[in-house]
ZAMARGU-4260 file (C-alpha; in steps of 0.2 Angstrom, whole numbers, plus 5000, padded with zeros to 4 digits):
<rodrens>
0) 5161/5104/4501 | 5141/5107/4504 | 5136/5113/4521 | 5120/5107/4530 | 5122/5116/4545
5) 5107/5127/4543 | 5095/5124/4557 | 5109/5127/4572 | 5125/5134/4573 | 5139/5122/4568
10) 5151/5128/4582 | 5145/5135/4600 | 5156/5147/4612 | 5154/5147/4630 | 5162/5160/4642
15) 5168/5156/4660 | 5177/5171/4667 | 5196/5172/4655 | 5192/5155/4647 | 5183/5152/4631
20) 5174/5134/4627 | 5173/5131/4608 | 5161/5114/4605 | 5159/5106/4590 | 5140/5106/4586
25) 5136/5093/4574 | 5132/5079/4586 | 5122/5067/4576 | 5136/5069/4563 | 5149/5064/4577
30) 5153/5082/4573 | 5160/5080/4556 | 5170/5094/4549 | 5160/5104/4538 | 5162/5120/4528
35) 5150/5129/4541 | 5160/5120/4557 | 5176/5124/4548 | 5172/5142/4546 | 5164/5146/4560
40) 5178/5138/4571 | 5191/5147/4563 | 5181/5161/4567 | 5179/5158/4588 | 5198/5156/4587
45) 5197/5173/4577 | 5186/5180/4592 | 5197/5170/4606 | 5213/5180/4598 | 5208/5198/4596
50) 5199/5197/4614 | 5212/5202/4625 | 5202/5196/4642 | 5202/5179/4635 | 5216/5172/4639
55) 5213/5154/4638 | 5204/5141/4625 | 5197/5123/4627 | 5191/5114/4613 | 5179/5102/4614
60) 5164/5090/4603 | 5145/5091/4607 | 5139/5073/4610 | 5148/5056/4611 | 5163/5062/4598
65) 5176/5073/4599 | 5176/5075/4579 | 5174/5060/4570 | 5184/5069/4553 | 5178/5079/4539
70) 5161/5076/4534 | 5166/5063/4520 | 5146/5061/4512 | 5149/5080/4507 | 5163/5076/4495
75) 5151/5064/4485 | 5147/5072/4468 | 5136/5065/4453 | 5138/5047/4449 | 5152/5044/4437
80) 5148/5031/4424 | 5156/5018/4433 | 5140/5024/4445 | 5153/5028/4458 | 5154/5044/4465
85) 5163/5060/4457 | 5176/5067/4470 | 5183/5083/4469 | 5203/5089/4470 | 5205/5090/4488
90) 5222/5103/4488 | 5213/5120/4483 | 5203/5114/4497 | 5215/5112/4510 | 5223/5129/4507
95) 5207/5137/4506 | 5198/5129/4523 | 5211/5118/4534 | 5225/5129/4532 | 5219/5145/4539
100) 5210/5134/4553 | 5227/5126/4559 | 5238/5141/4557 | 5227/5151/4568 | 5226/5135/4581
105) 5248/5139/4580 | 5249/5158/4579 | 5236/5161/4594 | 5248/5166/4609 | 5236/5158/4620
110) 5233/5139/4629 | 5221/5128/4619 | 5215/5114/4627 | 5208/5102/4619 | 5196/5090/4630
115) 5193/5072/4617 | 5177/5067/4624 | 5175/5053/4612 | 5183/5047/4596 | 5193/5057/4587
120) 5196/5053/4568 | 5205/5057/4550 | 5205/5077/4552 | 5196/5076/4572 | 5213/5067/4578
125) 5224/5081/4567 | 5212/5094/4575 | 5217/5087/4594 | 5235/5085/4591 | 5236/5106/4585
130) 5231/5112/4601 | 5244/5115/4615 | 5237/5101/4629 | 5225/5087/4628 | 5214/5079/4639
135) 5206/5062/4634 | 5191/5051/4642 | 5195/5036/4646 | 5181/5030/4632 | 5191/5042/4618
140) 5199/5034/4604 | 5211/5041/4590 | 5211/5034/4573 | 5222/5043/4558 | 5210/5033/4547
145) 5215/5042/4530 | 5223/5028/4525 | 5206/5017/4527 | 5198/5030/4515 | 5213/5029/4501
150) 5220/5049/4507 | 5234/5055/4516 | 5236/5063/4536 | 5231/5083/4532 | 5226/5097/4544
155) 5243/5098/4551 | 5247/5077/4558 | 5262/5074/4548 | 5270/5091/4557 | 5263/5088/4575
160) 5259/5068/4576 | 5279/5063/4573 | 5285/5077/4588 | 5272/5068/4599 | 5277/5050/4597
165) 5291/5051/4588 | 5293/5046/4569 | 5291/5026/4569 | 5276/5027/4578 | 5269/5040/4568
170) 5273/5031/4552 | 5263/5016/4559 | 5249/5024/4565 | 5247/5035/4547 | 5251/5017/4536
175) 5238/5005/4547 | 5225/5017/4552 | 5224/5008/4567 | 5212/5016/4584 | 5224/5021/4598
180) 5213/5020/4614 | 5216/5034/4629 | 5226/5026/4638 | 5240/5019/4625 | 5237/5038/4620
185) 5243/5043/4634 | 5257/5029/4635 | 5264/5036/4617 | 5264/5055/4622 | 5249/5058/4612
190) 5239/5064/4627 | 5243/5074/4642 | 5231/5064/4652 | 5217/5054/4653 | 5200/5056/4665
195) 5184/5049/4667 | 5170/5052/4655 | 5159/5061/4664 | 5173/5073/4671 | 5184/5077/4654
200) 5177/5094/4649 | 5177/5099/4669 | 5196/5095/4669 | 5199/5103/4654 | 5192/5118/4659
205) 5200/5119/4677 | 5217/5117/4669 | 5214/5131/4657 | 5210/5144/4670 | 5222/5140/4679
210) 5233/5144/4662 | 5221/5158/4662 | 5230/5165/4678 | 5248/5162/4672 | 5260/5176/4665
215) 5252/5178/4647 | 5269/5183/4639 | 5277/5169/4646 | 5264/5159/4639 | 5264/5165/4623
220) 5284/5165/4620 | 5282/5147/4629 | 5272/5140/4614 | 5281/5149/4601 | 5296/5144/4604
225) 5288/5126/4608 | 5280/5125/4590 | 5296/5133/4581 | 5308/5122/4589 | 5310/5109/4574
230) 5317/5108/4557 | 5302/5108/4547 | 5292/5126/4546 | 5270/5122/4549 | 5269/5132/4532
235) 5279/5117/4522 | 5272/5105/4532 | 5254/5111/4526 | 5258/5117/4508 | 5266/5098/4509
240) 5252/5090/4514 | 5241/5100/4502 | 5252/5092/4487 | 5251/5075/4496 | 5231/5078/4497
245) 5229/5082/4480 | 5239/5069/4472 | 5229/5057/4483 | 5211/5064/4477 | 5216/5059/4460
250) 5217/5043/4465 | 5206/5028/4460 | 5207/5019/4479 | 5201/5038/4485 | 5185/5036/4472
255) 5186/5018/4479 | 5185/5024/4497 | 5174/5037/4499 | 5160/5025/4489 | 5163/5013/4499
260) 5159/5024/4516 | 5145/5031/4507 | 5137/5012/4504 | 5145/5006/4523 | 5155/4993/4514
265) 5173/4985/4513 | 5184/4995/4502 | 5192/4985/4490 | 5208/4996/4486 | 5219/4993/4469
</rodrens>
């Protein structure tokens, strides 16, 4: 997937003190995932785990979005001669880019918070649901809008999105593609809390250093033994996913549906 992140720095870190700020910094994207964001935010978590005086993460989006998903207009290739768009197999991608992201989001023995300051879609709502705690404005949206694009739920929902809300809910939520507002959100378990816009990030970042100031051990064996406490391993959930992905970027409705967000029309699935 192209990268156009080449006049700023897709993804900014901030330090207060023990806590570490991550924002998403494609704004006028609604901070699209990227190759660039994608990278460089598996790198802050790299950086926010091997700094020993961090001891607390919060996650946020530049602008009016949380993450409104992965940058979709990136995928289009040269026109097929149909005159739709060629898509590429989307599995190999997944392994090589998503999966190291969300596994590091698990393995790092430290709190992320993530504060949803605005909508959070496809692979931005997957994004929010990996981290330990999250905080939503009131405005803030989710939407596991795969379906609506003819794909399937990656970057970890189908393992964290069912121990949330449970399996029904979870099921409905990937098979409509329906918006959840915050406070519904918050209702199904999805979120921890809900705040005013203009105080999200503030709250997020008051709760992490208080984290911050907890026993870190505790912390760290808290959210292993939290993430570890169900059937299904992260790993097959991923290396699921990545199967589910690549079946469904084979597809003719995926073709149909990334066209069809590239010309902001009505897909018209088979």
């Amino acid at each position: 997937m192209a990268s156009s992140d080449t006049a700023q720095a897709a993804v900014l870190a901030d330090r207060h003190g023990c806590v570490q700020t991550i924002t998403l910094n494609r704004p006028a994207k609604l901070n699209a995932l990227s190759d660039a964001l994608l990278a460089e935010l598996t790198d802050a978590l790299k950086t926010a785990e091997r700094d020993e005086s961090i001891r607390a993460v919060v996650i946020t989006g530049a602008g009016r979005a949380f993450c409104a998903g992965a940058d979709l207009a990136a995928f289009a290739g040269e026109p097929r001669a149909d005159g739709k768009a060629s898509v590429p197999r989307l599995g190999a991608f997944l392994r090589a880019k998503s999966t190291p992201l969300v596994l590091r989001l698990f393995n790092l023995e430290k709190p992320i918070v993530a504060a949803v300051n605005g909508v959070a879609a496809g692979a931005g709502m997957s994004l929010a649901l990996g981290c330990d705690i999250r905080i939503a404005a009131e405005s803030a949206r989710f939407i596991l809008s795969f379906v609506n694009v003819g794909l399937v739920p990656d970057l970890g929902s189908t393992y964290f999105l069912p121990r949330l809300v449970g399996a029904a809910k979870a099921v409905e939520l990937a098979m409509t593609g329906d918006p959840v507002p915050a406070p519904e959100a918050l209702a199904l378990g999805m979120v921890n809390r809900v705040v005013a816009d203009s105080v999200v990030l503030a709250e997020s970042q008051a709760l992490a250093e208080r984290l911050a100031r907890a026993p870190r051990a505790s912390l760290a064996l808290i959210k292993r033994g939290m993430g570890r406490g169900h059937e299904r391993s992260l790993d097959r959930a991923l290396e699921l996913e990545a199967d589910y992905q690549e079946i469904a970027s084979r597809t003719d409705d995926f073709v149909e549906g990334l066209d069809a967000f590239l010309h902001k029309r009505s897909p018209s699935f088979e």
